[in-house]
C-alpha positions as CSV (number, residue, x, y, z in Angstrom):
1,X,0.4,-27.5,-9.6
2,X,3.7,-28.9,-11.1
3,X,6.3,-29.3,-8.9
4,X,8.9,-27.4,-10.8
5,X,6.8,-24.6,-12.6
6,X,4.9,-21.7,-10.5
7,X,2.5,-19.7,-12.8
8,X,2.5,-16.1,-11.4
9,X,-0.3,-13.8,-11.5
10,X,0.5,-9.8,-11.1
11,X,-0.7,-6.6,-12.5
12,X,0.2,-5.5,-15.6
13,X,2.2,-2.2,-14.7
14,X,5.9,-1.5,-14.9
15,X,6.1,-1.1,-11.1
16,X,3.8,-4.5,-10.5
17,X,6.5,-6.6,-12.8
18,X,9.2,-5.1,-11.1
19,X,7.9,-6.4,-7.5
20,X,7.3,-10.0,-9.9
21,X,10.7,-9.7,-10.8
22,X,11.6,-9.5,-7.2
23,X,10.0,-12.4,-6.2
24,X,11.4,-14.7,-8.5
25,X,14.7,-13.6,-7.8
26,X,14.4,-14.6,-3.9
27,X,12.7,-18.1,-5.0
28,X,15.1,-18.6,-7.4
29,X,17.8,-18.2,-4.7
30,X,15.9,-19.9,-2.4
31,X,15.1,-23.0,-4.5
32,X,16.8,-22.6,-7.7
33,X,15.2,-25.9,-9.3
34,X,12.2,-24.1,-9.5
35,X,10.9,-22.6,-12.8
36,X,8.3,-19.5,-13.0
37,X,6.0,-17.9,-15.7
38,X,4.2,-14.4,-15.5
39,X,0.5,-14.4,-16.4
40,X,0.3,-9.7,-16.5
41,X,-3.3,-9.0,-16.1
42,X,-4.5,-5.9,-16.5
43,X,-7.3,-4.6,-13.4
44,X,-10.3,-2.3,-13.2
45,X,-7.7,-0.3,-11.4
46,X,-5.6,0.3,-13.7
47,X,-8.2,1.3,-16.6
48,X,-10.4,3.6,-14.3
49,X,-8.8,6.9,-13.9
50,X,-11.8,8.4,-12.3
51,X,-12.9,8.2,-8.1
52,X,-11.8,4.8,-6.9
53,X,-15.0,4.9,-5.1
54,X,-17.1,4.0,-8.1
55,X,-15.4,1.2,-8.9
56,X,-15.6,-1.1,-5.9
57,X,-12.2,0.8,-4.1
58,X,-9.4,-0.4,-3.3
59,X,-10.6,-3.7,-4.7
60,X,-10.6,-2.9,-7.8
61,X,-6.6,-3.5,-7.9
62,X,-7.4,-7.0,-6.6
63,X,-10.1,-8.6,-8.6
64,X,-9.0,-9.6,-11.5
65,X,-5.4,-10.9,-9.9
66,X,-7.7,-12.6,-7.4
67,X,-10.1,-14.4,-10.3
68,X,-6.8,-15.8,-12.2
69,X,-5.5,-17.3,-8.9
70,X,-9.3,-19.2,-8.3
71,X,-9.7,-20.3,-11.2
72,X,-6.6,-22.1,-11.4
73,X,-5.3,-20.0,-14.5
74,X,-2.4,-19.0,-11.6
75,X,-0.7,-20.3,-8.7
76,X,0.8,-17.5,-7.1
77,X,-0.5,-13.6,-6.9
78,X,1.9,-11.0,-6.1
79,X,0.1,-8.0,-4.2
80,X,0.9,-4.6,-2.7
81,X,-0.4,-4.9,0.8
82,X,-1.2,-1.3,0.6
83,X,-3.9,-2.4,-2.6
84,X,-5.1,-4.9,-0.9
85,X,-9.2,-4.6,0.9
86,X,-8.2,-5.1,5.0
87,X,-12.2,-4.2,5.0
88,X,-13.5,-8.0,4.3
89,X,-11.5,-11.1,4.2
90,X,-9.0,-12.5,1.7
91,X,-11.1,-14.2,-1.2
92,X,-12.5,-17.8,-0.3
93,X,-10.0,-20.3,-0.4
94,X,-7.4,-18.3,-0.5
95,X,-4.2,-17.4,2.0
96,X,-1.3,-15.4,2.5
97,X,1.5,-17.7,2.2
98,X,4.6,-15.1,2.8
99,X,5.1,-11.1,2.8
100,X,8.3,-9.9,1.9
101,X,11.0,-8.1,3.8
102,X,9.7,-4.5,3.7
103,X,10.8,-1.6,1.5
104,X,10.7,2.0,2.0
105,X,7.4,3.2,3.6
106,X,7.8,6.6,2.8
107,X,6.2,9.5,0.3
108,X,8.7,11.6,-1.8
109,X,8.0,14.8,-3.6
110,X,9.3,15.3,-6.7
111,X,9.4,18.9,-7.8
112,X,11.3,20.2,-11.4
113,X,13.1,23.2,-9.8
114,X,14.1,21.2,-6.7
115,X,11.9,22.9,-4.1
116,X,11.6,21.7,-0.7
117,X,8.1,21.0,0.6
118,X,8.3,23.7,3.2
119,X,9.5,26.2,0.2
120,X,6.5,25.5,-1.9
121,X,5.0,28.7,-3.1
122,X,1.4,29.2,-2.7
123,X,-0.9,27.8,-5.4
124,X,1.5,25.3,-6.5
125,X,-0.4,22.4,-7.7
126,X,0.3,18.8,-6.2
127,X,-0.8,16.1,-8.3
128,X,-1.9,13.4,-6.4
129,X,-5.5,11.2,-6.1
130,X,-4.9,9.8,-2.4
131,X,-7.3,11.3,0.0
132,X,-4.3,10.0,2.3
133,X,-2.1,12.3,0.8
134,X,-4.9,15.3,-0.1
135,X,-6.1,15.3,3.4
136,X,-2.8,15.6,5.0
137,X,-1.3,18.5,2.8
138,X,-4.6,20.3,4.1
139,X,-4.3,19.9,7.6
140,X,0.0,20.9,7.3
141,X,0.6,22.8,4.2
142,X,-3.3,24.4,3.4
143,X,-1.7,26.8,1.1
144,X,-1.1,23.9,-1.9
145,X,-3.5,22.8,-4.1
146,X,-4.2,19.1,-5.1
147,X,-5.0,18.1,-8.5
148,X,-6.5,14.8,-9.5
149,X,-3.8,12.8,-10.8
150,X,-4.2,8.7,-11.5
151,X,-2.0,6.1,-13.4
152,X,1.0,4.6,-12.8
153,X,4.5,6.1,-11.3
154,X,5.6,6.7,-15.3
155,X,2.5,8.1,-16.9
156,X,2.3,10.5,-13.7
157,X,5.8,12.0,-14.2
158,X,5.0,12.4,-17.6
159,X,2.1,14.4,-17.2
160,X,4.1,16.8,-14.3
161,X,6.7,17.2,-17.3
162,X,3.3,17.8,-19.5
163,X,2.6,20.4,-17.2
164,X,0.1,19.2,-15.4
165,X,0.7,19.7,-12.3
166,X,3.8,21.7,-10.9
167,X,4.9,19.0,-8.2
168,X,3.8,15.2,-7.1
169,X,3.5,12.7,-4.4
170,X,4.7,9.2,-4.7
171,X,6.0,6.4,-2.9
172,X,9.7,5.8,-2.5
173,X,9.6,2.0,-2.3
174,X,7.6,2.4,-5.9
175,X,10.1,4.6,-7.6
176,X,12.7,2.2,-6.3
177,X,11.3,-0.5,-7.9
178,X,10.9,1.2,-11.5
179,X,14.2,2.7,-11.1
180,X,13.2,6.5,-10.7
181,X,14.8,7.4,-7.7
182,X,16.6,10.1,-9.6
183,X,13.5,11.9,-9.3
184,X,13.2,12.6,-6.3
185,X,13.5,16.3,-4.8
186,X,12.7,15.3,-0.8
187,X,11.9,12.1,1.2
188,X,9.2,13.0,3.6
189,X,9.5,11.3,7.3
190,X,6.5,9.3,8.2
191,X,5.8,11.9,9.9
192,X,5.2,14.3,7.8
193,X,3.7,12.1,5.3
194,X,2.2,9.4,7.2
195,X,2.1,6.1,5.1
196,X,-1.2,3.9,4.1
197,X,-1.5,0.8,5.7
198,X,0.6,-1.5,4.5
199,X,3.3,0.6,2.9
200,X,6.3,-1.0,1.2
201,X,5.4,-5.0,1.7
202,X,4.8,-7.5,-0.8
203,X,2.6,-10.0,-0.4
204,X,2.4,-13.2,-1.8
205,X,-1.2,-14.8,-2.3
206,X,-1.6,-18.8,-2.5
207,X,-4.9,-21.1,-2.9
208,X,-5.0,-22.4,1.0
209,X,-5.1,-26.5,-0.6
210,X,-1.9,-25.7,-2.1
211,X,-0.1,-26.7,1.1
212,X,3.0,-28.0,-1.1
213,X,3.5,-24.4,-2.6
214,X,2.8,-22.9,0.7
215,X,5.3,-24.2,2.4
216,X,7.6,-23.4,-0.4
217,X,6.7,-19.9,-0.7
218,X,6.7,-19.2,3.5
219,X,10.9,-19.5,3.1
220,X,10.9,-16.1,1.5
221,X,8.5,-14.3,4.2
222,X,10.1,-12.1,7.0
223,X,9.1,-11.9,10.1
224,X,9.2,-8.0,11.2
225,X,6.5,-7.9,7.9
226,X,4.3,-10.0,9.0
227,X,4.5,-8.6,12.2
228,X,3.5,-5.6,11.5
229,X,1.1,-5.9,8.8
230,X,-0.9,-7.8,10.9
231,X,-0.9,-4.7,13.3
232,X,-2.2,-2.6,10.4
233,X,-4.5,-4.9,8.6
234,X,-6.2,-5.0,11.6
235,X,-6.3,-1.6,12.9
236,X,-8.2,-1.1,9.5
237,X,-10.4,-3.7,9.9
238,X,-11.9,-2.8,12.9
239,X,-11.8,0.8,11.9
240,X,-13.9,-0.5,8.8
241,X,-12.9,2.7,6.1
242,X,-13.7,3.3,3.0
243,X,-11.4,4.0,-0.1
244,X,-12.4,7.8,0.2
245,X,-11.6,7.5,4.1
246,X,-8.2,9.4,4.7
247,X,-6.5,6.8,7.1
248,X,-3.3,6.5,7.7
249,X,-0.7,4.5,10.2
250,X,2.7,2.1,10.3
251,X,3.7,-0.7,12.7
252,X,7.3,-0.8,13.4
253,X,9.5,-3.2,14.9
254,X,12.3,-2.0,16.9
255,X,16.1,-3.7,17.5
256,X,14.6,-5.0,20.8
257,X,11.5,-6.6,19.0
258,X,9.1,-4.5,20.4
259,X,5.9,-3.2,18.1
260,X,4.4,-0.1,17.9
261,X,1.6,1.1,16.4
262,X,0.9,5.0,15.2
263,X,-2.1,5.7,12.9
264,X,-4.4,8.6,12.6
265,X,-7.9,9.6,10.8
266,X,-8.5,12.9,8.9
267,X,-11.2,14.7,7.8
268,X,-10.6,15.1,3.9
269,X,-10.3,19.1,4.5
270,X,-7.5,18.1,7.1
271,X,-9.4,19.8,10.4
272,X,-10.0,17.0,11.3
273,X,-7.1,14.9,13.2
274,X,-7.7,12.0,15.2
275,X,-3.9,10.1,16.5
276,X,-3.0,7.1,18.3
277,X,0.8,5.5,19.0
278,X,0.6,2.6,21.5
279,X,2.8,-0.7,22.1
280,X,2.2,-3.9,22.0
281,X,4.0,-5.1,24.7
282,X,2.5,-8.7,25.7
283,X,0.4,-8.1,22.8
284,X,0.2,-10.0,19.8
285,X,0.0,-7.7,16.8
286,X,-3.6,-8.1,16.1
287,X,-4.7,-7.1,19.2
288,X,-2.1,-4.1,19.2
289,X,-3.8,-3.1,15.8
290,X,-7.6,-3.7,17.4
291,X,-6.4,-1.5,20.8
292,X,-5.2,1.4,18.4
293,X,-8.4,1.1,16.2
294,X,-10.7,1.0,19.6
295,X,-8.5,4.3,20.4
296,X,-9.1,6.2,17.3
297,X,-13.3,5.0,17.5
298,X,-13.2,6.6,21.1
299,X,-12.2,10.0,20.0
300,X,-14.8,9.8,17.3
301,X,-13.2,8.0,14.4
302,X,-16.6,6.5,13.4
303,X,-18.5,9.9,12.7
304,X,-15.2,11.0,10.8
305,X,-15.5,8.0,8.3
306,X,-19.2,7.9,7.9
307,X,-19.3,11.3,7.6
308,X,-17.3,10.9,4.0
309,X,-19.3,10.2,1.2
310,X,-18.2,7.1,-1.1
């Protein structure tokens, strides 16, 4: 890799340039001599708009990004943690190098007539795909209906002005990023919505004998990120889900440095509600994200997940 050019390798959405744009504006302050390039590839992710499931999950958002940085076509891949398999390890040969200061972690609801979640009439249809999102709006508000409803940030608000559904889910830190955050009828606590693992971080993806570019890159990681995504990547490690496993959880440092970990498991219909919160304390965050996971399993986590077909 040349010295003074970094080839970046990224998704092809609006919202995936944004985050691109992001990064090269925090190298570029960092180490302004340094020149960038954006190779947009478009992923099996983004083409499928059926079930997740039947296109390898989660990694279908991954793969392709993941080929250009092996091959040597890139040198730098810019991920959603969030998209990113914590199932099976990081591609051979490859490293995280740096994960950016964290953005919003919460869901927003964005509904035309400027309802409330808690005003939502019955039958009013939620567009949304996550089984994250689906299985929690069954277990607190079972009187909505979810409608299938794939694509990126943009093509799902234009189908809810379509008609197509009357209301929809989506990240805050996402609409931030594409500049939608006029949108938005309701930010919904973690809480209430509770996050996927690895909400709002940014994570930047090296080759690990790039040790030059590493140590380049690892100036623009924070350390409260990479605190607690290793808390969550772990927690769903161990737990081992699937992409049509509704799991949920955040890590979150506080003023005094302390982590915590809260995460839960569903049952897609929502009846199902397993929830654990612990601190690290002497912990490091990995083993705070195995002690939660080892929670969760002990009140039965395992027969949840296996018990969802994928």
């Amino acid at each position: 890799m040349p010295s003074d050019l970094i080839r970046i390798v990224s998704r092809d959405s609006p919202m995936a340039l944004a985050q691109v744009e992001r990064v090269r504006a925090e190298l570029a302050a960092l180490h302004p001599e340094v020149e960038t390039t954006v190779l947009p590839v478009k992923t099996t992710g983004d083409k499928w708009m059926g079930d997740l499931a039947q296109v390898e999950g989660k990694g279908a958002f991954t793969k392709e990004v993941d080929a250009a940085l092996i091959s040597g076509d890139a040198d730098l891949a810019v991920h959603c943690v969030k998209d990113v398999p914590a199932d099976r390890p990081l591609p051979a040969g490859t490293v995280f190098a740096a994960f950016l200061k964290r953005d919003d972690i919460r869901d927003a609801l964005i509904h035309p007539g400027g309802l409330a979640l808690n005003e939502l009439p019955p039958g009013t249809r939620i567009g949304t795909s996550s089984v994250r999102r689906i299985a929690q709006l069954a277990a607190s508000h079972p009187h909505l209906e979810c409608v299938p409803m794939r694509g990126n940030a943009n093509r799902r608000l234009e189908k809810l002005e379509a008609g197509e559904a009357d209301a929809l889910l989506l990240a805050v830190a996402g609409l931030e990023r594409i500049g939608r955050t006029d949108v938005i009828t309701e930010i919904l606590s973690a809480e209430t919505m509770m996050p996927p693992i690895g909400a709002g971080v940014l994570a930047l993806q090296c080759r690990e004998g790039d040790t030059e570019l590493i140590d380049l890159i690892s100036g623009l990681g924070d350390r409260d990120a990479y605190r607690e995504t290793q808390a969550e990547r772990m927690f769903l490690h161990v737990l081992q889900g699937h992409c049509n496993s509704p799991i949920a959880g955040y890590a979150r440092v506080e003023g005094n440095g302390e982590l915590s970990l809260r995460a839960c498991v569903f049952s897609p219909d929502g009846k199902t509600v397993l929830n654990a919160h612990e601190w690290a304390g002497r912990l490091d965050p990995a083993t705070l994200g195995t002690s939660v996971a080892v929670a969760l399993l002990r009140q039965g986590a395992r027969d949840v997940i296996d018990s969802i077909a994928h």
